[in-house]
Backbone as a printed PyTorch tensor [residue, N CA C, xyz], in Angstrom:
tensor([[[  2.3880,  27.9130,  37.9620],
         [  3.1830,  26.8500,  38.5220],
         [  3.3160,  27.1100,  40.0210]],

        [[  3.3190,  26.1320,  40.9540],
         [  3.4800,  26.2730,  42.4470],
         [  4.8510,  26.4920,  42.3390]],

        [[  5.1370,  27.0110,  44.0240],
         [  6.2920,  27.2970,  44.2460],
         [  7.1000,  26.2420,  44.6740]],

        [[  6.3530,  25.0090,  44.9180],
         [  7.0860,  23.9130,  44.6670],
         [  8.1700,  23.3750,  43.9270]],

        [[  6.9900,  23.4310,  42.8050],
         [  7.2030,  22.9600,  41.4960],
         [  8.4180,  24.2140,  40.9060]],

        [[  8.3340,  25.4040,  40.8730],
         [  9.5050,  26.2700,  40.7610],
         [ 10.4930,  25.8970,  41.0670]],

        [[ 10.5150,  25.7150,  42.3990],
         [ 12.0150,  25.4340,  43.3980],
         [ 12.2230,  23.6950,  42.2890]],

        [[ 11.4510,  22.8880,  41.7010],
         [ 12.0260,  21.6850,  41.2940],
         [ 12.8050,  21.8510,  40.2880]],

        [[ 12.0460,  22.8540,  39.5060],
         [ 12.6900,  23.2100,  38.1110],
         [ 13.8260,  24.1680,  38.2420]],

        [[ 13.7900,  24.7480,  39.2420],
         [ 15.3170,  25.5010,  39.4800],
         [ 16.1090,  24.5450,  39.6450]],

        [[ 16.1140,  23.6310,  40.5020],
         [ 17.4050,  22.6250,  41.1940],
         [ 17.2200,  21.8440,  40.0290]],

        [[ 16.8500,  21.4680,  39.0070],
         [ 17.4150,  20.8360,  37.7320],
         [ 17.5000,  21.2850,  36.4350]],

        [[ 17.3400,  22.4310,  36.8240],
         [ 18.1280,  23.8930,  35.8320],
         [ 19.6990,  23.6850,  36.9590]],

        [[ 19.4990,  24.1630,  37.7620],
         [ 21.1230,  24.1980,  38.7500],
         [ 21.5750,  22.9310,  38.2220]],

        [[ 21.0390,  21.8020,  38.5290],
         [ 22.0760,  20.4350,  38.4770],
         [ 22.4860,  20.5770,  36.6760]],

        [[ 22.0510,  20.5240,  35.9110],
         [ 22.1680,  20.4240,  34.4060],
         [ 23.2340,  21.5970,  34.8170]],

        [[ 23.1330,  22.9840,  34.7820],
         [ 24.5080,  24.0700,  34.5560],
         [ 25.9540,  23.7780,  35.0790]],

        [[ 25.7000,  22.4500,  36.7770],
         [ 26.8220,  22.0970,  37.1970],
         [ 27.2820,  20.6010,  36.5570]],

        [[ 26.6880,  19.9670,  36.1680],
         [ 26.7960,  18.6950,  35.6360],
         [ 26.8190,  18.2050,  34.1880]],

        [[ 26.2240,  19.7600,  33.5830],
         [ 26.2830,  19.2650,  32.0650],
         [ 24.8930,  18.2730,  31.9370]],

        [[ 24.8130,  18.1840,  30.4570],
         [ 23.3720,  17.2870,  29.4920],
         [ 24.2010,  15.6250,  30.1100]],

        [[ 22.9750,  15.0200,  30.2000],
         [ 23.1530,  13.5130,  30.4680],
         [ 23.9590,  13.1040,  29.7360]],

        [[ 24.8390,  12.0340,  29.6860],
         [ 25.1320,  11.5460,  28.2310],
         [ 24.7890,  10.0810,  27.7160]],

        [[ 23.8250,  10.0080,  28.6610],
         [ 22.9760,   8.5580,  28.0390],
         [ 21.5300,   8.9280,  27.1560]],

        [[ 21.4550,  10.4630,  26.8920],
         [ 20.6610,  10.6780,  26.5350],
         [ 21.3370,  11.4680,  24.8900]],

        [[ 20.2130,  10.6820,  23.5250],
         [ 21.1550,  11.1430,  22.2910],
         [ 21.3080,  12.1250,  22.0740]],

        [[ 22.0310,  12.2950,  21.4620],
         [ 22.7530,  13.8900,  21.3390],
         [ 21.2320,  15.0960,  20.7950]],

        [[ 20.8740,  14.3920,  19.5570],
         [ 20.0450,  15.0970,  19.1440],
         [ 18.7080,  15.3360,  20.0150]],

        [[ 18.1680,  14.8380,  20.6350],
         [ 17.2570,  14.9290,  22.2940],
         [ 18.1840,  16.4670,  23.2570]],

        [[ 19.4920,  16.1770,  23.8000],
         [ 19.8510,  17.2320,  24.0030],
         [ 20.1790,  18.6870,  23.5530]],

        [[ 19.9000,  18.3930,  22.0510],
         [ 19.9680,  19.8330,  21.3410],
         [ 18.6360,  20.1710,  21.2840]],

        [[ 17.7250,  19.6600,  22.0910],
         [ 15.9600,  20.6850,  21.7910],
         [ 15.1750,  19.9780,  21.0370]],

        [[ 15.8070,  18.2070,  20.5720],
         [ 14.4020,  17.8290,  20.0090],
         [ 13.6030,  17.0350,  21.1320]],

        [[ 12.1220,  17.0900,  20.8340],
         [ 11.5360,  16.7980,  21.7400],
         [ 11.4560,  15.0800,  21.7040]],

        [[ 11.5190,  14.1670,  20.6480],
         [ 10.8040,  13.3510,  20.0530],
         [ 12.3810,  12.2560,  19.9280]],

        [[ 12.2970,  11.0610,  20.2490],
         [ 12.9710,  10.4790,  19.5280],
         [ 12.5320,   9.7550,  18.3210]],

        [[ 13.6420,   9.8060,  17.2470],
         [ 13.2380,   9.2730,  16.3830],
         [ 12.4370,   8.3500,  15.6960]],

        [[ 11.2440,   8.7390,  14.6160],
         [ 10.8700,   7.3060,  14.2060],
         [ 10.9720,   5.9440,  13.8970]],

        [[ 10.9060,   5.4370,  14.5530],
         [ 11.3110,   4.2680,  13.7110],
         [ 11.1260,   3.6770,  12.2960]],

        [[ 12.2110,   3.1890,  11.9930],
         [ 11.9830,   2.7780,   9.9210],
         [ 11.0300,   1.8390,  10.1720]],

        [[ 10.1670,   1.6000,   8.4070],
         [  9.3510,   0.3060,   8.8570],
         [  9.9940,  -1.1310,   9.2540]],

        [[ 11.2870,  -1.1030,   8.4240],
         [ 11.4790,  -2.5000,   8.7000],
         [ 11.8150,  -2.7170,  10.3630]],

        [[ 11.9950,  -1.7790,  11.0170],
         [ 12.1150,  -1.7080,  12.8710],
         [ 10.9810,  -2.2820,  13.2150]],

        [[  9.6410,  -1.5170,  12.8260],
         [  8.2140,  -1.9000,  13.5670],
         [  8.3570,  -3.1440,  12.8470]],

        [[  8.2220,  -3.8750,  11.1310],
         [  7.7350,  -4.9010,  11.1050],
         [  9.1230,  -5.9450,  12.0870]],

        [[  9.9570,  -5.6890,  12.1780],
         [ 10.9210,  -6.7200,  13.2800],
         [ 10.3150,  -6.8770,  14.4920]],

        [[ 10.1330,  -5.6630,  14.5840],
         [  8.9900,  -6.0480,  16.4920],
         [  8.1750,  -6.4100,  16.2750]],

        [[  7.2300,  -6.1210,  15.4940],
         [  5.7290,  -6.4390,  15.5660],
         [  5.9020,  -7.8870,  14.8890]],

        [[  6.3720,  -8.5920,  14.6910],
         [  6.4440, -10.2170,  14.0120],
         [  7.2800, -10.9520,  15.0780]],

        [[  8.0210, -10.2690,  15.8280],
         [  8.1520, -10.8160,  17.5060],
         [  6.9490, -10.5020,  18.7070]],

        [[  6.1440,  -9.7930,  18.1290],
         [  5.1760,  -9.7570,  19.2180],
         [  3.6370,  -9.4180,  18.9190]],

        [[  3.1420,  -8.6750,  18.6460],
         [  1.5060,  -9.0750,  18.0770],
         [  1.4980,  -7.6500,  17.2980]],

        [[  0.1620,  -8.1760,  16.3050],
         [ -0.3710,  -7.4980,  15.1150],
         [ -1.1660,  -8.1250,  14.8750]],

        [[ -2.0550,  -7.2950,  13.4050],
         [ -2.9060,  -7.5670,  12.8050],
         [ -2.6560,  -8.0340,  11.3230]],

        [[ -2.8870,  -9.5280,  11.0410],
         [ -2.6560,  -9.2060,   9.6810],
         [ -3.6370,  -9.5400,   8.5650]],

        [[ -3.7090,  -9.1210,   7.3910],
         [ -4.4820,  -9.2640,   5.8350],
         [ -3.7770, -10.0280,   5.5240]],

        [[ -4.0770, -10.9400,   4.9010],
         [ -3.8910, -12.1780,   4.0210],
         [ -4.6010, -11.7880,   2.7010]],

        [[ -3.5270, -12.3440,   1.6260],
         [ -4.3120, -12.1860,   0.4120],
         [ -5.4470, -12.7200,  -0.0500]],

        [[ -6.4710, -13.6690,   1.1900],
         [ -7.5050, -14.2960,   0.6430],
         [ -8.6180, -12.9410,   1.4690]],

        [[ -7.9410, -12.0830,   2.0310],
         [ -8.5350, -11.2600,   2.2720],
         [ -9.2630, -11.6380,   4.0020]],

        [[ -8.6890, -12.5320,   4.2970],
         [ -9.0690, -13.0040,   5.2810],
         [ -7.9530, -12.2190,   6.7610]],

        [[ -8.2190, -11.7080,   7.8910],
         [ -7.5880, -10.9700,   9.1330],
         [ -7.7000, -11.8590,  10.3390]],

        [[ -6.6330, -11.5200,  10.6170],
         [ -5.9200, -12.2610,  12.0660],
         [ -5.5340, -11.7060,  12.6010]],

        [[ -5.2000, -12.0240,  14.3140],
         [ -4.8370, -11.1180,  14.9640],
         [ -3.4390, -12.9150,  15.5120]],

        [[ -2.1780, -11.9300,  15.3380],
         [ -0.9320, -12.8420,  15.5120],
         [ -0.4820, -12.2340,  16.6740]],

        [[  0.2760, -12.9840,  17.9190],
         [  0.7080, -13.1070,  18.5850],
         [  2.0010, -13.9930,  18.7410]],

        [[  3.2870, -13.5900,  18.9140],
         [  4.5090, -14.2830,  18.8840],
         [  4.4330, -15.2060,  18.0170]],

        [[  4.2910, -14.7800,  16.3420],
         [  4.4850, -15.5220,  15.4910],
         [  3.4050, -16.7290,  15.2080]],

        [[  1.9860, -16.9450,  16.2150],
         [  0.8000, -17.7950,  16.1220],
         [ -0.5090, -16.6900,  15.9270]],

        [[ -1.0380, -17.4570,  14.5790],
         [ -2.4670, -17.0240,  14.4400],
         [ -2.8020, -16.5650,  15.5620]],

        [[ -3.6510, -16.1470,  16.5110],
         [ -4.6750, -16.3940,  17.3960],
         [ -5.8020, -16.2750,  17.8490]],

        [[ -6.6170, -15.4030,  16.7150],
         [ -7.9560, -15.0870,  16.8220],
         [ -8.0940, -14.9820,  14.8260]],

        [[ -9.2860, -15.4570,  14.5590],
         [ -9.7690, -14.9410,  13.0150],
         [-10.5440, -13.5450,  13.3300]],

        [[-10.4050, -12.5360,  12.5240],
         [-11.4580, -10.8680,  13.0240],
         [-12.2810, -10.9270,  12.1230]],

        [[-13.5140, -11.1610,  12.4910],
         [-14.4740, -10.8770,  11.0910],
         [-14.8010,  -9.5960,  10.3070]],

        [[-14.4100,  -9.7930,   8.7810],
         [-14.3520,  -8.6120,   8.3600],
         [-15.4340,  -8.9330,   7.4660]],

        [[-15.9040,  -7.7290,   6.3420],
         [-16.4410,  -7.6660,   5.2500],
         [-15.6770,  -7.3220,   4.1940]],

        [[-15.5130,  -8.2940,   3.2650],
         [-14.2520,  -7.9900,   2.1260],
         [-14.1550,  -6.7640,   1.2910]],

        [[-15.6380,  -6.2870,   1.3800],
         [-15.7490,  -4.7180,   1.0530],
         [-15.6960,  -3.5900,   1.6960]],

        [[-15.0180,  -4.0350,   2.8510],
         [-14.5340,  -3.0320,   3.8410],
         [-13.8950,  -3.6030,   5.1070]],

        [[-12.4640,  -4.2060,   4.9000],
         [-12.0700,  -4.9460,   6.1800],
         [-11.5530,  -4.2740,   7.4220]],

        [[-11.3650,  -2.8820,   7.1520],
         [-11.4000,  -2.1060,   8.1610],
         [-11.8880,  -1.6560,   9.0500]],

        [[-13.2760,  -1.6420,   9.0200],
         [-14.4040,  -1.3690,   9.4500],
         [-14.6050,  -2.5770,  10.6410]],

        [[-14.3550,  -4.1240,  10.3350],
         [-14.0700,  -4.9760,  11.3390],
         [-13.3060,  -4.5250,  11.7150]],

        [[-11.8310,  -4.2380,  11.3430],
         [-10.8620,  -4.3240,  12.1780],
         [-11.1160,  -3.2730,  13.2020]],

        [[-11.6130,  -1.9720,  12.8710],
         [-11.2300,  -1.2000,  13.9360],
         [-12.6440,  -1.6400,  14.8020]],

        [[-13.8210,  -2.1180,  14.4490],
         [-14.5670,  -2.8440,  15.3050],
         [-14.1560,  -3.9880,  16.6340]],

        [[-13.2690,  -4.6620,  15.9460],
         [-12.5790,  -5.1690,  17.0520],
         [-11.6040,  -4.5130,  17.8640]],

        [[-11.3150,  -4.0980,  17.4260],
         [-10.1340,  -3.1300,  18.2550],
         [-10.2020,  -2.2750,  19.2090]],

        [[-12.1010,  -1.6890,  18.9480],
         [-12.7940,  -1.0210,  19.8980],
         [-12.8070,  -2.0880,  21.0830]],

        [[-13.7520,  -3.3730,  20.5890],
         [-14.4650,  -4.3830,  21.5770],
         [-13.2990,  -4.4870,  22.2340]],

        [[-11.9860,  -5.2000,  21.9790],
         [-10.5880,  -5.3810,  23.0740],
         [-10.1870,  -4.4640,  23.5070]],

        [[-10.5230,  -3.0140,  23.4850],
         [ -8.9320,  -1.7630,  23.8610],
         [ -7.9560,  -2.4420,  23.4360]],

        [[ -7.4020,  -2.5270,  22.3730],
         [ -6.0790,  -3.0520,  21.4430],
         [ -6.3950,  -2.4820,  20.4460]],

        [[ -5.1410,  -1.6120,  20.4370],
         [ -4.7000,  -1.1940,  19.0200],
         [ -3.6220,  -1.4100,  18.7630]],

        [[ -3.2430,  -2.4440,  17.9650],
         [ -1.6250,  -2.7580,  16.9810],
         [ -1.2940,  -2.5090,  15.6930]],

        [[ -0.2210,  -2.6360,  15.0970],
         [ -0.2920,  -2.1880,  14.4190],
         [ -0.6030,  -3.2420,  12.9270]],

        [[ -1.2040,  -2.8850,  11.7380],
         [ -1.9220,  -4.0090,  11.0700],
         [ -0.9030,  -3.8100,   9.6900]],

        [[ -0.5760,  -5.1130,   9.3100],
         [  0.0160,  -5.4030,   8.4270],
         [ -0.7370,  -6.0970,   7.1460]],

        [[ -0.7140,  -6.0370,   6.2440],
         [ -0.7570,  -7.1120,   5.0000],
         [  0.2330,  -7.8930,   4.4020]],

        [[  0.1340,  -9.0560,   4.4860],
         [  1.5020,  -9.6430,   4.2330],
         [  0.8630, -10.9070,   2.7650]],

        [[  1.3250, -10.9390,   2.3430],
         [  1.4200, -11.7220,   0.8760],
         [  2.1960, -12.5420,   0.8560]],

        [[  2.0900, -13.9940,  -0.2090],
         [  2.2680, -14.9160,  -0.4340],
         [  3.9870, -14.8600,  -0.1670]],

        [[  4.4190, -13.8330,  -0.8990],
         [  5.5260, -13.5010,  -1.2480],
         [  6.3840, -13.0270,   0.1780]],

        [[  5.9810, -13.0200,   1.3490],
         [  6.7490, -12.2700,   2.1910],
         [  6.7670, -10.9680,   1.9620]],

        [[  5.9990, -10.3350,   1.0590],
         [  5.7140,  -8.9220,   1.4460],
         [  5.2120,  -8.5140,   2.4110]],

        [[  5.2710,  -7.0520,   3.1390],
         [  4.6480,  -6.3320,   4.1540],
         [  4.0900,  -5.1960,   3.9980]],

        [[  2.6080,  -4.9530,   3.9700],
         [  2.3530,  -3.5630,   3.8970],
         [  1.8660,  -2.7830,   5.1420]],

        [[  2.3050,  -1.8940,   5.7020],
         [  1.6090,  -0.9720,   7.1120],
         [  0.6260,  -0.2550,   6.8170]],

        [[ -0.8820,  -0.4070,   7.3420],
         [ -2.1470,   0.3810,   7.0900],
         [ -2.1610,   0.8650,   8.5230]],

        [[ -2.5930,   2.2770,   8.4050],
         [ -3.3340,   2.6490,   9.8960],
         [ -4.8010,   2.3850,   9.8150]],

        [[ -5.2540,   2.6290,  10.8170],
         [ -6.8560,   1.7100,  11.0650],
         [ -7.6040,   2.4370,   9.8510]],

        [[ -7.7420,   3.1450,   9.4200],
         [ -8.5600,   3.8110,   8.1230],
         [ -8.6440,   2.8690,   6.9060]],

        [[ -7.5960,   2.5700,   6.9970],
         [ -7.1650,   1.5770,   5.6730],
         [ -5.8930,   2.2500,   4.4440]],

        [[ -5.5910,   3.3340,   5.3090],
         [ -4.4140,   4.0200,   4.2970],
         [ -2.8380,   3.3690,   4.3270]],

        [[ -2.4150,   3.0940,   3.1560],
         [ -0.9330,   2.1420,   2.8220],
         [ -0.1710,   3.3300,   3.6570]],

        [[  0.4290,   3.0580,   4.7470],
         [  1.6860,   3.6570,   4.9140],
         [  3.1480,   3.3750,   4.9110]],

        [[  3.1170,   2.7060,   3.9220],
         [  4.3900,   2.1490,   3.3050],
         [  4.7880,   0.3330,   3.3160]],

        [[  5.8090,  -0.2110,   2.7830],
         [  5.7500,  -1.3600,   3.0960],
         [  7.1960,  -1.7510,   2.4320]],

        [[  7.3190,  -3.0580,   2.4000],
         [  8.7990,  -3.4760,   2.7400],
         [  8.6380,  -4.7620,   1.6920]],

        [[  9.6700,  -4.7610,   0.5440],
         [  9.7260,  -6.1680,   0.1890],
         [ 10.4700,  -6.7240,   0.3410]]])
């Protein structure tokens, strides 16, 4: 580390010993975790249905949604719709997160592989 960079990390080692942990920052962050918490699914599917994703339709057919509008069809192969998806995902630099959603208002979360990581009825 430069001696710069030393002298920075001293004066906010000093300011923290005279000032104490932030307190806009959560408690558990100030006890040494590095990470704030995950979010539950039903958090991501609330954002991500205010703002863009990918979704499966039970005709097996993928879309890419934006503020609640279709806006692109992704061509998949029904024997492997993943394989489009993360094909497209290459071609844009976009990666969101991809849902399956059913007739029913179900939600399921896949990461690009195609593995269920949980879902919400």
């Amino acid at each position: 580390m430069s001696k710069q960079a030393q002298r920075i990390v001293s004066r906010l080692l000093e300011d923290e010993r005279e000032f104490g942990t932030d307190p806009g920052v959560p408690q558990d962050l100030q006890q040494g975790e590095d990470e704030y918490p995950e979010p539950s699914l039903d958090e991501l599917w609330n954002e991500d249905k205010q703002g863009e994703y990918i979704q499966i339709n039970d005709d097996g057919s993928v879309v890419y949604v934006a503020h609640g509008r279709a806006m692109e069809t992704i061509p998949v192969d029904l024997d492997d719709q993943f394989a489009g998806i993360r094909a497209w995902m290459e071609a844009k630099q976009f990666y969101p997160n991809i849902w399956s959603v059913n007739d029913h208002g179900n939600v399921t979360l896949y990461d690009h592989q195609g593995k269920d990581l949980g879902g919400l009825v």
